[in-house]
mmCIF file of the N, C-alpha and C atoms, coordinates in Angstrom:
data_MODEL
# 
_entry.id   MODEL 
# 
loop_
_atom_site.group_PDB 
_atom_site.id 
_atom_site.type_symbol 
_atom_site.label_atom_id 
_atom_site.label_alt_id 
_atom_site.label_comp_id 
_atom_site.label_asym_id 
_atom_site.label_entity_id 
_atom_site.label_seq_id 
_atom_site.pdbx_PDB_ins_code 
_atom_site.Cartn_x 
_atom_site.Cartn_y 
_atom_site.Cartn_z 
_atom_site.occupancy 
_atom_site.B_iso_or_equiv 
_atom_site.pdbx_formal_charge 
_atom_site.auth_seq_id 
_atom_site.auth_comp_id 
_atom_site.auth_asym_id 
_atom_site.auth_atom_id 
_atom_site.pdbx_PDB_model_num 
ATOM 1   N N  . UNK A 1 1  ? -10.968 2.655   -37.102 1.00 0.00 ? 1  UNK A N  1 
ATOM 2   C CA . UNK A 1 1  ? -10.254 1.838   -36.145 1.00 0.00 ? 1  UNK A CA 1 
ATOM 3   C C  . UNK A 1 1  ? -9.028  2.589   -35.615 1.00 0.00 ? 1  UNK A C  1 
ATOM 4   N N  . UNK A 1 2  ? -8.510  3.302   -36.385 1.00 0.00 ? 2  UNK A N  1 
ATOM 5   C CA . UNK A 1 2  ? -7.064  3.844   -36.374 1.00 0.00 ? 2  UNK A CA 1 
ATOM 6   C C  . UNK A 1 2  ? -7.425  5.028   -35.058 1.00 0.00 ? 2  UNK A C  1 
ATOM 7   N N  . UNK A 1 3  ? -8.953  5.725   -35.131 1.00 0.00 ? 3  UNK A N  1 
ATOM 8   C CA . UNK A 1 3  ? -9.086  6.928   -34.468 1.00 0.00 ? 3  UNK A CA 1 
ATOM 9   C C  . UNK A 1 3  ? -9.599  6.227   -32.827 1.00 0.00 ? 3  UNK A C  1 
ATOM 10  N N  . UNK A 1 4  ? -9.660  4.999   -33.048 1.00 0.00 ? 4  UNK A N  1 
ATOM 11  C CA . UNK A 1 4  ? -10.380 4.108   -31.252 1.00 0.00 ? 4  UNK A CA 1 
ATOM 12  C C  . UNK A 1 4  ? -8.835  4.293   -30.780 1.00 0.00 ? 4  UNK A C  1 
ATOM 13  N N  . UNK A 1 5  ? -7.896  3.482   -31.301 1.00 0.00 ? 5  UNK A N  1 
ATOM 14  C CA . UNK A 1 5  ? -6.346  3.499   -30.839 1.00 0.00 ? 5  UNK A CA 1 
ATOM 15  C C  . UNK A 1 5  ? -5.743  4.819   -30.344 1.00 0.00 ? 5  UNK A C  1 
ATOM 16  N N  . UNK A 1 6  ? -6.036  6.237   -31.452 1.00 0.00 ? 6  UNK A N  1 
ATOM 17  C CA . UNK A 1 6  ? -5.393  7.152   -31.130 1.00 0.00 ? 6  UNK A CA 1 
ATOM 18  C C  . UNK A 1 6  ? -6.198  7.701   -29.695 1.00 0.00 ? 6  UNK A C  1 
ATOM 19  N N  . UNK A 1 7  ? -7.785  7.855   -29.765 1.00 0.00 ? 7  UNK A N  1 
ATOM 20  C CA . UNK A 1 7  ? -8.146  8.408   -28.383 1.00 0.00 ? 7  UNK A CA 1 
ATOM 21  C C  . UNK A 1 7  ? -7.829  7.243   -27.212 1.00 0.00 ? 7  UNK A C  1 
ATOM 22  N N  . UNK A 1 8  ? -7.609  5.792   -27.554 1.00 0.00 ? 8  UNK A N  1 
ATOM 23  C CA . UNK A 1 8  ? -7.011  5.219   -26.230 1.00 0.00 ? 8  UNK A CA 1 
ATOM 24  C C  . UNK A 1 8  ? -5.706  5.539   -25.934 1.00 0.00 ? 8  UNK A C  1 
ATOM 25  N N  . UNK A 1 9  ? -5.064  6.163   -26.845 1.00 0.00 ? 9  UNK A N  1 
ATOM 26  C CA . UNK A 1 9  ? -3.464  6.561   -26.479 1.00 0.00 ? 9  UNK A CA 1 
ATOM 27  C C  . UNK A 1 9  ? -3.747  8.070   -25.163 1.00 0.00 ? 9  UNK A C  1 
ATOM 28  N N  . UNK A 1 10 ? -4.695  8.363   -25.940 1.00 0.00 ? 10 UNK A N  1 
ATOM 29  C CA . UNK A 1 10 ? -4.950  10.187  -25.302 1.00 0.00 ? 10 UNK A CA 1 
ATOM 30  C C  . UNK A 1 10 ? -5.668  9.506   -24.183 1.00 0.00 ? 10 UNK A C  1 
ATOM 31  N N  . UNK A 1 11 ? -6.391  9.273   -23.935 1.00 0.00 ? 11 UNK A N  1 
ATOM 32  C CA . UNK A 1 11 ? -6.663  8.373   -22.653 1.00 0.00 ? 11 UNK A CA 1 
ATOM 33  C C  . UNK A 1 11 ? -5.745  7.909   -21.385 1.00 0.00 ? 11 UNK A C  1 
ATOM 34  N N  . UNK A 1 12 ? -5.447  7.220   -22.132 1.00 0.00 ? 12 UNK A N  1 
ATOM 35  C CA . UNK A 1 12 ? -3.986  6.941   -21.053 1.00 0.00 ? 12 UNK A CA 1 
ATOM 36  C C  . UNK A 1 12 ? -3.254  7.211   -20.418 1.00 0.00 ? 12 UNK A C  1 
ATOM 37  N N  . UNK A 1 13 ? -2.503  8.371   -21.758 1.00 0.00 ? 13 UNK A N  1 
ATOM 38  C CA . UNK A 1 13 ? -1.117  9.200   -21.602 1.00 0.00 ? 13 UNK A CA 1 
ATOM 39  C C  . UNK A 1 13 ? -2.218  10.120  -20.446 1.00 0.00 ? 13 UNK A C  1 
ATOM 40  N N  . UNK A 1 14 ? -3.794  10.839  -20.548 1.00 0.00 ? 14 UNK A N  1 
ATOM 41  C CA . UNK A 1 14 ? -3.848  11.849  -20.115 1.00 0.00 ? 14 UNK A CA 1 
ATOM 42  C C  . UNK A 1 14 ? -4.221  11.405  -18.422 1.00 0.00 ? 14 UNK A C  1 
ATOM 43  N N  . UNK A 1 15 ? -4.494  9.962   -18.492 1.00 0.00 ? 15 UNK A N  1 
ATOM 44  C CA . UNK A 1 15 ? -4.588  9.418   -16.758 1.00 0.00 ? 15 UNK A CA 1 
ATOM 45  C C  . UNK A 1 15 ? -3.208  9.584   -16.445 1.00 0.00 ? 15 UNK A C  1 
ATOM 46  N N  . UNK A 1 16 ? -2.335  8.877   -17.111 1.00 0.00 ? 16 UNK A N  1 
ATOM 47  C CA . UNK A 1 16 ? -0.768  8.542   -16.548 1.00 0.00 ? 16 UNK A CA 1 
ATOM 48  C C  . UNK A 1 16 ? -0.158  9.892   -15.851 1.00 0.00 ? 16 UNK A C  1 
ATOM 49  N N  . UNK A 1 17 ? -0.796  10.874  -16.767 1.00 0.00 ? 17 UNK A N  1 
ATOM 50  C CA . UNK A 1 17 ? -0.104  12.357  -16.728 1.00 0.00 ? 17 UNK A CA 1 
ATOM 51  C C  . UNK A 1 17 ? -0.737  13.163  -14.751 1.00 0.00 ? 17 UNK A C  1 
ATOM 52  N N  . UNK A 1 18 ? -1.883  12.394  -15.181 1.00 0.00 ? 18 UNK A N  1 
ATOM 53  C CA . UNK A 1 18 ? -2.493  13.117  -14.121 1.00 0.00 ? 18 UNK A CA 1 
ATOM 54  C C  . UNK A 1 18 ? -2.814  12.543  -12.790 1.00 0.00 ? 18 UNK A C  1 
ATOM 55  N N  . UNK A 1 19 ? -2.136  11.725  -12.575 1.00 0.00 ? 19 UNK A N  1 
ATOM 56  C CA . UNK A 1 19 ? -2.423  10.141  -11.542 1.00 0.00 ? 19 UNK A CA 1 
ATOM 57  C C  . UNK A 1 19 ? -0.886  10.134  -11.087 1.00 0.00 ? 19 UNK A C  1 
ATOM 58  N N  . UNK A 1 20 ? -0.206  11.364  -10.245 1.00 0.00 ? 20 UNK A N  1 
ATOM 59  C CA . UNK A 1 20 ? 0.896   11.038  -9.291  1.00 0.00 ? 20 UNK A CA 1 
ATOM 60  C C  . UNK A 1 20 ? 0.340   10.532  -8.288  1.00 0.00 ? 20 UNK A C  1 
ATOM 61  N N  . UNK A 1 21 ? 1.444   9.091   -8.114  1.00 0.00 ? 21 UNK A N  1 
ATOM 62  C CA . UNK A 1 21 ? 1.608   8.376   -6.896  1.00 0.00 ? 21 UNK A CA 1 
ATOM 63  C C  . UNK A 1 21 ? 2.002   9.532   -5.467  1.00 0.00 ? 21 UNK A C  1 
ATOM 64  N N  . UNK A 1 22 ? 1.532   9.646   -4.367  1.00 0.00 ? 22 UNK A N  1 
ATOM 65  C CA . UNK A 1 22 ? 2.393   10.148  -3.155  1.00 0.00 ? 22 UNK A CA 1 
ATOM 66  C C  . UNK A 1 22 ? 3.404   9.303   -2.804  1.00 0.00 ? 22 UNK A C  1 
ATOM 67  N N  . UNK A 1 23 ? 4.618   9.841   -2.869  1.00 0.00 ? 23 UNK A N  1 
ATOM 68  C CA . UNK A 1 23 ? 5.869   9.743   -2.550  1.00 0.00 ? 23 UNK A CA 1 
ATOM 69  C C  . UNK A 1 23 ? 5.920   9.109   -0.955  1.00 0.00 ? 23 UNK A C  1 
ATOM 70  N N  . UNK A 1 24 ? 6.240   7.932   -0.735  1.00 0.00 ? 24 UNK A N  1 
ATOM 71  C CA . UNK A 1 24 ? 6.796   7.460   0.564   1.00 0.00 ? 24 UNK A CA 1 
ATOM 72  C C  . UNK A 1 24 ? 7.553   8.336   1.522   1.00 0.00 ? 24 UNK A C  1 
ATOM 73  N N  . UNK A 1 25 ? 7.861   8.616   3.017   1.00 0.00 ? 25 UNK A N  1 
ATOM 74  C CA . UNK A 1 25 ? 8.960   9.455   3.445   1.00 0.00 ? 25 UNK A CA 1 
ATOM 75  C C  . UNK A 1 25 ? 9.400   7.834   4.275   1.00 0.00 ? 25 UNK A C  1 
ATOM 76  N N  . UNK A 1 26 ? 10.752  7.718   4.168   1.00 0.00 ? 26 UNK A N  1 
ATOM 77  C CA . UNK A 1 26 ? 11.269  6.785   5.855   1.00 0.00 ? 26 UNK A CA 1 
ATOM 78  C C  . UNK A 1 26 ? 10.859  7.510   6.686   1.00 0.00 ? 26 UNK A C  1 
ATOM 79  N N  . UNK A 1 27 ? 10.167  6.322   8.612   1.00 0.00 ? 27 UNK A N  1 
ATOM 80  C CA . UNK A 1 27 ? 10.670  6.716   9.469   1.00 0.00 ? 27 UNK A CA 1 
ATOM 81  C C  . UNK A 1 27 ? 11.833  7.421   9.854   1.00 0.00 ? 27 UNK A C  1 
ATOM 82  N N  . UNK A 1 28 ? 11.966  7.724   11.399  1.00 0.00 ? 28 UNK A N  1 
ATOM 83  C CA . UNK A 1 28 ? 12.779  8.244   12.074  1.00 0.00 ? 28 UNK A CA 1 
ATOM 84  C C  . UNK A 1 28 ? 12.728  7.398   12.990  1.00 0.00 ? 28 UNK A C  1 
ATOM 85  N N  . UNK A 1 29 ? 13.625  6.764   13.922  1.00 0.00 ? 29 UNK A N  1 
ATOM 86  C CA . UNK A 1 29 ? 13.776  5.658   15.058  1.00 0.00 ? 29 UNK A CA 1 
ATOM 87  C C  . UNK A 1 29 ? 12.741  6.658   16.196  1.00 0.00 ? 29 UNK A C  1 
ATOM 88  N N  . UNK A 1 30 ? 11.802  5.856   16.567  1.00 0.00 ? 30 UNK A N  1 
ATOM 89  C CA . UNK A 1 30 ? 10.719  6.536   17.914  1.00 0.00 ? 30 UNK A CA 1 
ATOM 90  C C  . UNK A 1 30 ? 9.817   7.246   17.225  1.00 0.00 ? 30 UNK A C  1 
ATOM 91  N N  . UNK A 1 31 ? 9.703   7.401   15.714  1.00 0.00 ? 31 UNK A N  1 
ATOM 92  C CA . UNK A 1 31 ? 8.575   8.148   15.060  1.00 0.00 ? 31 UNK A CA 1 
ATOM 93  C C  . UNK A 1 31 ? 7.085   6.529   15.497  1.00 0.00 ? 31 UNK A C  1 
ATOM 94  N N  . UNK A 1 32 ? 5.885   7.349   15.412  1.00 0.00 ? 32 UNK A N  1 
ATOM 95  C CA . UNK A 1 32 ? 5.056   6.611   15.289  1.00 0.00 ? 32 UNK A CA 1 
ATOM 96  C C  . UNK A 1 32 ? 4.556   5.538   14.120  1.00 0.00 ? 32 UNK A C  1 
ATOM 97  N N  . UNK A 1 33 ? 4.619   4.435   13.632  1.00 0.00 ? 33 UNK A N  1 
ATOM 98  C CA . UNK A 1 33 ? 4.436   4.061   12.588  1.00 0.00 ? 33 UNK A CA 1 
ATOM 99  C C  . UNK A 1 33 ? 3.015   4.150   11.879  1.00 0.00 ? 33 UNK A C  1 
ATOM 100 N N  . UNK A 1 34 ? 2.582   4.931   10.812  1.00 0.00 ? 34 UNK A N  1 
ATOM 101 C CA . UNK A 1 34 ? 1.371   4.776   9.965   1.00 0.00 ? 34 UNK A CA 1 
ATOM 102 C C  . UNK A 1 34 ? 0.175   3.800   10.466  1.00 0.00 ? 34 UNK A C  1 
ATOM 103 N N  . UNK A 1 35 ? -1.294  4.537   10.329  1.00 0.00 ? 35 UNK A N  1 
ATOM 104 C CA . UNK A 1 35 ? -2.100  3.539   10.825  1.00 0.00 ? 35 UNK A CA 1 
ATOM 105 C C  . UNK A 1 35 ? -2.139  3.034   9.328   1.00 0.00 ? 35 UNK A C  1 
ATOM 106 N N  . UNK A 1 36 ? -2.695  1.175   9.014   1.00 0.00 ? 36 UNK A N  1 
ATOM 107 C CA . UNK A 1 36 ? -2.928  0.784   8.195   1.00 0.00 ? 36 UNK A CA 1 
ATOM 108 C C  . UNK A 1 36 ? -3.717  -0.475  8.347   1.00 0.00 ? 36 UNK A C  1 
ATOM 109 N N  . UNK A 1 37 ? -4.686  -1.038  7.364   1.00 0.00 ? 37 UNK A N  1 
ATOM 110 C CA . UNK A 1 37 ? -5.314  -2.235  7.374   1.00 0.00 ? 37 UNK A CA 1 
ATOM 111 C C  . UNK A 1 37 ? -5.266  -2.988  7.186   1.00 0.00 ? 37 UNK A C  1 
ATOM 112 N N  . UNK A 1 38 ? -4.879  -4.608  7.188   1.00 0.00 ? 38 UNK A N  1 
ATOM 113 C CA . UNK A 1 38 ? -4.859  -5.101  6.537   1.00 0.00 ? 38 UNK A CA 1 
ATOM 114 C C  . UNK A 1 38 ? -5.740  -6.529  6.681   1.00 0.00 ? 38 UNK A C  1 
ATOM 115 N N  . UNK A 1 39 ? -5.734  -7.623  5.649   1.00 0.00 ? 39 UNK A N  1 
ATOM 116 C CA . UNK A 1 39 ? -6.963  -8.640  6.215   1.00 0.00 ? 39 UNK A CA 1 
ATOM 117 C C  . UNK A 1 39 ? -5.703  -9.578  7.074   1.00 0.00 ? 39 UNK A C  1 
ATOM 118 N N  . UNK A 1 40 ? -6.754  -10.492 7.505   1.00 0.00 ? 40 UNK A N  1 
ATOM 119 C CA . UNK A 1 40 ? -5.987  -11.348 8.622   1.00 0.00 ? 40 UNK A CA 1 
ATOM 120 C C  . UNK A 1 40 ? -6.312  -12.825 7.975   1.00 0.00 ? 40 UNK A C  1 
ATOM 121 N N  . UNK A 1 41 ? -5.534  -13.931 8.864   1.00 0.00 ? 41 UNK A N  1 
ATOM 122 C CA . UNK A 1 41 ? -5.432  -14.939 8.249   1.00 0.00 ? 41 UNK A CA 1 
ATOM 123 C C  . UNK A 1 41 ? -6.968  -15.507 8.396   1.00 0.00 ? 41 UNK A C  1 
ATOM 124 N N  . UNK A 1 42 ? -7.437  -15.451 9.378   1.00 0.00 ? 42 UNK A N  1 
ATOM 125 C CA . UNK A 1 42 ? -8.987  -15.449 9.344   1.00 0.00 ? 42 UNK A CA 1 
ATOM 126 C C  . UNK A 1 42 ? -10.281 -15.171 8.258   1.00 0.00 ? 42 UNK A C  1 
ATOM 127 N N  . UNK A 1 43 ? -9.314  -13.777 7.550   1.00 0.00 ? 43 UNK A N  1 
ATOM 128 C CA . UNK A 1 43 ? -10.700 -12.950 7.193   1.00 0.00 ? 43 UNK A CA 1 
ATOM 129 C C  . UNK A 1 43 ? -10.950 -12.148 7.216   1.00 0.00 ? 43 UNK A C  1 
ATOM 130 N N  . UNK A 1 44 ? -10.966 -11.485 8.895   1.00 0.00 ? 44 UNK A N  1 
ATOM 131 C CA . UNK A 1 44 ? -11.117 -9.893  9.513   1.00 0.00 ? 44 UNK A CA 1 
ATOM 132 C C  . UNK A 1 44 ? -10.236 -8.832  8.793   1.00 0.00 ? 44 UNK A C  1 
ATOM 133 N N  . UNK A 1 45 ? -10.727 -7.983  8.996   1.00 0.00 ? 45 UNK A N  1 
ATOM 134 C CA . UNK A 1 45 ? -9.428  -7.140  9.106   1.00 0.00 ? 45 UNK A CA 1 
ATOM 135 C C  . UNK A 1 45 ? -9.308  -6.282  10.127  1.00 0.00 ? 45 UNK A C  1 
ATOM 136 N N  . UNK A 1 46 ? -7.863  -6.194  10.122  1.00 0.00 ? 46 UNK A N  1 
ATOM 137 C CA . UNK A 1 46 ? -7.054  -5.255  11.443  1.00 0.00 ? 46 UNK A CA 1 
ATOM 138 C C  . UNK A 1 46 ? -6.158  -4.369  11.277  1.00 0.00 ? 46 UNK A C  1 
ATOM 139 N N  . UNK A 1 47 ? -6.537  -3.874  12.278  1.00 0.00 ? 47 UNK A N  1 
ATOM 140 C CA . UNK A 1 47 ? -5.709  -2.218  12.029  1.00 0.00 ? 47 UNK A CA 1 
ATOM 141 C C  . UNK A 1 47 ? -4.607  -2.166  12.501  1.00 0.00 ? 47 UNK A C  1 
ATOM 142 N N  . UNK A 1 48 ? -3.532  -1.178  12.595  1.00 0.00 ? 48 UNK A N  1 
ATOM 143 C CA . UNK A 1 48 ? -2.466  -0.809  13.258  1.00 0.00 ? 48 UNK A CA 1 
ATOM 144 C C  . UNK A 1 48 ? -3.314  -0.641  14.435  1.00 0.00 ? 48 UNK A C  1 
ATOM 145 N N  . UNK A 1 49 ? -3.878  0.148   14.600  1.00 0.00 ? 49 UNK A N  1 
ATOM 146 C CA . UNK A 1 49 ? -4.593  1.077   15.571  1.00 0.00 ? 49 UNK A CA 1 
ATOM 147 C C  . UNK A 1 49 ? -5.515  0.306   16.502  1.00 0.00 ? 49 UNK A C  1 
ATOM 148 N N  . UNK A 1 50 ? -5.817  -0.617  16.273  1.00 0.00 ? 50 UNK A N  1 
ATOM 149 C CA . UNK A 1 50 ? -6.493  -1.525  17.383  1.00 0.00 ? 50 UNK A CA 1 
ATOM 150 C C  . UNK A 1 50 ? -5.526  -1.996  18.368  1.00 0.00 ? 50 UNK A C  1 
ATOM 151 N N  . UNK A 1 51 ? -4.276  -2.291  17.973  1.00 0.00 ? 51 UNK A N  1 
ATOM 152 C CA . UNK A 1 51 ? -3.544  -2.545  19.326  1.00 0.00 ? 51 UNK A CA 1 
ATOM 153 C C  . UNK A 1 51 ? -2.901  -1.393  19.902  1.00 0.00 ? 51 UNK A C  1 
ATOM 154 N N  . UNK A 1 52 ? -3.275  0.160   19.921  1.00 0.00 ? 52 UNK A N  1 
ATOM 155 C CA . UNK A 1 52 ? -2.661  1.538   20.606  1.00 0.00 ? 52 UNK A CA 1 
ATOM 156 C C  . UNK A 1 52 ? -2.721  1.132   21.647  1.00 0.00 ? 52 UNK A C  1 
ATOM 157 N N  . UNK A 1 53 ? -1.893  1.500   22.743  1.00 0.00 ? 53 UNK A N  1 
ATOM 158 C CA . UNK A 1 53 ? -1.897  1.160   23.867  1.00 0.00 ? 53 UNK A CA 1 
ATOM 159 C C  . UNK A 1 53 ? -1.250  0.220   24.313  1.00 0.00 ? 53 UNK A C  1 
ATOM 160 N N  . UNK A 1 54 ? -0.943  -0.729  23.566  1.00 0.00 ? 54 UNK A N  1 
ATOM 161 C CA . UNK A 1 54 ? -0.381  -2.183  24.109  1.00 0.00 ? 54 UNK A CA 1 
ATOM 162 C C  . UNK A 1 54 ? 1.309   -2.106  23.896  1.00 0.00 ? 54 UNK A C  1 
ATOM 163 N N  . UNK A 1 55 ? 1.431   -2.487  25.119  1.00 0.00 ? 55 UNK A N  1 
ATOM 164 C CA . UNK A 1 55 ? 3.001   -2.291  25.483  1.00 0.00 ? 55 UNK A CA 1 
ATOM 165 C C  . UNK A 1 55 ? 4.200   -2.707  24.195  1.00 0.00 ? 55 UNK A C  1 
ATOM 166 N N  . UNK A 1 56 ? 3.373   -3.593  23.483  1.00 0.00 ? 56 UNK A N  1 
ATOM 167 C CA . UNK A 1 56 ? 4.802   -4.164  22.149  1.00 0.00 ? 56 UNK A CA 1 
ATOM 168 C C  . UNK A 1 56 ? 3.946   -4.396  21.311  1.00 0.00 ? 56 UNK A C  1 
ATOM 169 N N  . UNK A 1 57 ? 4.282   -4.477  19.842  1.00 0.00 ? 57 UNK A N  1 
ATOM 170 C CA . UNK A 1 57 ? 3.303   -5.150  18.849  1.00 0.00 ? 57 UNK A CA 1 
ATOM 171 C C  . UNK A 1 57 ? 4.945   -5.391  17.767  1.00 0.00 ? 57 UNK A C  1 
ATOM 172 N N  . UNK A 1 58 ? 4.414   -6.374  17.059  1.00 0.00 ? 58 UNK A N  1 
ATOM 173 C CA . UNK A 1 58 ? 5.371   -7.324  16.403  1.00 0.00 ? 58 UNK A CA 1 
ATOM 174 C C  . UNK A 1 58 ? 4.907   -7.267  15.083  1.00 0.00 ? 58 UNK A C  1 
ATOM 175 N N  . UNK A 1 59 ? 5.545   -6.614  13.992  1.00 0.00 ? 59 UNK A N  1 
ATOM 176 C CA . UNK A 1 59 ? 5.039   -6.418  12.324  1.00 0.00 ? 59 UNK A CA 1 
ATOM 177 C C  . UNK A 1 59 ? 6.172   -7.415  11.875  1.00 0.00 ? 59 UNK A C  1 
ATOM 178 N N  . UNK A 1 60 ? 5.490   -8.461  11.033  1.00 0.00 ? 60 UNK A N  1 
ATOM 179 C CA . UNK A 1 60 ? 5.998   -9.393  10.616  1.00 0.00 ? 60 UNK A CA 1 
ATOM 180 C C  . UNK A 1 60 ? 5.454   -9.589  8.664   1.00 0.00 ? 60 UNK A C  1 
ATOM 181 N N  . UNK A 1 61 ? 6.341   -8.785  8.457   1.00 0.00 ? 61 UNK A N  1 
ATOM 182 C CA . UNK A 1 61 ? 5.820   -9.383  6.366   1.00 0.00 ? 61 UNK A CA 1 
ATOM 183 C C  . UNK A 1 61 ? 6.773   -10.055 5.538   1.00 0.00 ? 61 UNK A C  1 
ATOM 184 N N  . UNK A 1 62 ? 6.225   -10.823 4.582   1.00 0.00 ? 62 UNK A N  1 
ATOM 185 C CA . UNK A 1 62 ? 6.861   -11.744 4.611   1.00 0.00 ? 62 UNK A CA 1 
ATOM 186 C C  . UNK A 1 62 ? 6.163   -12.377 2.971   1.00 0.00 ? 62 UNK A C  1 
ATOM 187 N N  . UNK A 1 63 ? 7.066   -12.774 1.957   1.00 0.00 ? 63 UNK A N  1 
ATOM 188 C CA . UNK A 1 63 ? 6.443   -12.655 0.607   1.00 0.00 ? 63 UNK A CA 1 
ATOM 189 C C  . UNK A 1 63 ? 5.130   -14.062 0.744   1.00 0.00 ? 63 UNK A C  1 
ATOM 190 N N  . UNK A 1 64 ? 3.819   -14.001 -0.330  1.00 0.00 ? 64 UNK A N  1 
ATOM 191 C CA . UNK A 1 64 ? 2.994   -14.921 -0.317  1.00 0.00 ? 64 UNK A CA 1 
ATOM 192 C C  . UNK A 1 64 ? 3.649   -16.746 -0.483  1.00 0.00 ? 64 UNK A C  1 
ATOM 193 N N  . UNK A 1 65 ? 5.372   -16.736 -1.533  1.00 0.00 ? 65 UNK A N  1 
ATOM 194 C CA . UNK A 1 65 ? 5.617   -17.512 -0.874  1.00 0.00 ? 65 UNK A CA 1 
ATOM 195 C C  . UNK A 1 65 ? 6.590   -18.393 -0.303  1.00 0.00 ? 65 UNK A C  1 
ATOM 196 N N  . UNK A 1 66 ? 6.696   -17.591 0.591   1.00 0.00 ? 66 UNK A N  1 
ATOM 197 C CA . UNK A 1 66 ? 6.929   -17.969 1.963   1.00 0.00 ? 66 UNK A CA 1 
ATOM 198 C C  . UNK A 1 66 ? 8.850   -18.308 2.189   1.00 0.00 ? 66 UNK A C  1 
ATOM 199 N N  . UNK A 1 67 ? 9.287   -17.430 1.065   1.00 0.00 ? 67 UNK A N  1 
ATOM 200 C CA . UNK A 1 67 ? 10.881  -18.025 0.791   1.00 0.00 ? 67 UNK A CA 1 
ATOM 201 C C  . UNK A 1 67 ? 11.693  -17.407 1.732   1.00 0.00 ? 67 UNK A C  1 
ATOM 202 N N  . UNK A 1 68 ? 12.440  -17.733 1.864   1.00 0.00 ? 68 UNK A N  1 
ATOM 203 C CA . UNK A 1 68 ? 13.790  -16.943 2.702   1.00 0.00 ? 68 UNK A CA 1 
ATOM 204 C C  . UNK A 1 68 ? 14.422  -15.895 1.829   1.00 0.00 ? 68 UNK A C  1 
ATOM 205 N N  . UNK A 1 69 ? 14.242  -14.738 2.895   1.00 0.00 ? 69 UNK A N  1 
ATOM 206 C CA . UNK A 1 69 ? 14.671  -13.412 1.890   1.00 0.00 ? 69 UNK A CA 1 
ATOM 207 C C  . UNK A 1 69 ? 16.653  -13.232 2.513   1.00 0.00 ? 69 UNK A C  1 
# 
């Protein structure tokens, strides 16, 4: 039993070790913002990138619930 625990330790430690996150950068004011997906209240999902082209788009997030930040 003692040797299941020790190889789940070596397991772990050896994902944790080897599983860097990529580092976020901030924008720059007029940089392009990241394409990304996400689902919609519908269902669908939508892209950044489906509205290219369109004169304004409005990113609105906001916690599941729903408090005043």
């Amino acid at each position: 039993m003692r040797f299941v625990f020790t190889l789940a330790a070596l397991v772990l430690t050896a994902v944790s070790v080897t599983s860097v996150p990529r580092v976020a950068r901030a924008l720059e004011a007029g940089e392009p913002a990241p394409d990304f997906t996400l689902a919609s209240t519908t269902g669908n999902d939508i892209s950044l990138s489906d509205f290219r082209g369109k004169k304004w788009v409005l990113l609105e997030f906001y916690g599941a619930d729903f408090a005043p930040t």
